[in-house]
C-alpha positions in Angstrom: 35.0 -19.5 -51.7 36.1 -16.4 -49.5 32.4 -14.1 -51.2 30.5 -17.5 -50.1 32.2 -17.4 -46.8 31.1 -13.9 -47.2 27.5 -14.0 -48.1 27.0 -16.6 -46.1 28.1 -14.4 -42.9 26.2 -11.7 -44.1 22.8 -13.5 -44.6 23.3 -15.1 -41.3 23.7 -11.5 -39.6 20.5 -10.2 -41.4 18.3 -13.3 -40.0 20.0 -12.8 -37.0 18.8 -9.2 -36.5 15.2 -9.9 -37.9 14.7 -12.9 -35.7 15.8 -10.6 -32.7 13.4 -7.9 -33.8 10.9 -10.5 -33.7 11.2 -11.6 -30.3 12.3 -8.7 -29.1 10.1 -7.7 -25.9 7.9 -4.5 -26.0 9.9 -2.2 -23.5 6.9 -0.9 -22.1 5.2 -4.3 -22.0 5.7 -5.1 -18.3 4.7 -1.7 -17.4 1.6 -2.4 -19.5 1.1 -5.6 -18.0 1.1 -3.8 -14.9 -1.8 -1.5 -16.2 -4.1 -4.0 -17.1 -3.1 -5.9 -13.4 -4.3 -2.6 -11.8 -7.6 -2.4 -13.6 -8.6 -6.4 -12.8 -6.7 -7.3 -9.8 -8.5 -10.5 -10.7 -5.4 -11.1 -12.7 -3.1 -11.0 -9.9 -4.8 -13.0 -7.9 -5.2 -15.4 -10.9 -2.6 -15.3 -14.1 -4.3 -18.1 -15.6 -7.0 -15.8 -16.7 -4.7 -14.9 -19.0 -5.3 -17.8 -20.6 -8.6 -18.4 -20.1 -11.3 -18.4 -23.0 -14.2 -16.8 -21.1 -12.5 -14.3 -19.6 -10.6 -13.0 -22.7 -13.9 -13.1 -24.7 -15.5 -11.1 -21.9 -12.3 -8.9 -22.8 -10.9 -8.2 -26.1 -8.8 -5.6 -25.7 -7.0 -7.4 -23.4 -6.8 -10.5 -25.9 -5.9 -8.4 -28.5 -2.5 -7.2 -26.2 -1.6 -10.2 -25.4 -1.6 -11.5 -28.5 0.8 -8.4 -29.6 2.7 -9.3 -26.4 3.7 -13.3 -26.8 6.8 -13.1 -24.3 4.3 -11.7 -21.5 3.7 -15.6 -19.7 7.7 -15.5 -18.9 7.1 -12.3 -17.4 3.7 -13.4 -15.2 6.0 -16.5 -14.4 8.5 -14.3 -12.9 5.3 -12.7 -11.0 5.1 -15.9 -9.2 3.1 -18.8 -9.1 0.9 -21.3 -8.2 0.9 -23.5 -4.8 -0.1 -27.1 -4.5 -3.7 -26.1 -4.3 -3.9 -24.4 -7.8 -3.7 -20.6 -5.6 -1.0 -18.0 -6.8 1.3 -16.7 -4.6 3.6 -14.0 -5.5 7.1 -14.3 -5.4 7.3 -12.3 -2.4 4.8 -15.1 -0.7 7.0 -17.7 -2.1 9.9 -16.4 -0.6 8.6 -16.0 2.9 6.8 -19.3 3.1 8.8 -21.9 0.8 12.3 -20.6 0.4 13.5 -23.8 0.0 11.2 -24.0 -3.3 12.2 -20.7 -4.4 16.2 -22.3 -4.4 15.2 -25.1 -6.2 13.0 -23.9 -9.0 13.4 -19.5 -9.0 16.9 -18.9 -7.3 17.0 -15.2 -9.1 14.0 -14.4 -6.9 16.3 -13.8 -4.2 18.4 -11.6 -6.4 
């Protein structure tokens, strides 16, 4: 019983560790997101190009990325988002103009 116990706590660390590797976040990523922001500012103005068909066709590279990159959207989300009107607004905007709605939804935007 105690080497099942045993195993069984041993297997569970080694998924553990694998399953973190796999999720774990490219260190660099944000500062590559970043990158690609500054080359296309479309993107800041517009996140959801991100995940838009046309213009990841129009550019590859970029789809490749963020395929390698699946945890980038929580960081775009933490970018800011959009307003009632489908418009983004950074979190900065968000902050100065609906602080109530930061509280509610992003409270560790004003951290």
């Amino acid at each position: 019983m105690k080497t099942r116990t045993t195993l069984a706590a041993g297997a569970f660390m080694i998924c553990s560790l694998f399953v973190g590797a796999a999720y774990a976040q490219n260190p660099h990523a944000e500062e590559q997101l970043q990158d690609w922001i500054a080359k296309d500012p479309r993107l800041r103005e517009d996140p959801g190009l991100m995940d838009n068909p046309t213009y990841l066709a129009n550019h590859p590279n970029f789809a490749t990325w963020l395929r390698e990159h699946p945890g980038v959207h929580r960081q775009v989300e933490e970018m800011g988002a959009y307003d009632e009107h489908h418009h983004w607004r950074d979190r900065e905007w968000w902050k100065k103009n609906h602080a109530d709605w930061v509280h509610q939804h992003h409270p560790h935007w004003f951290d």
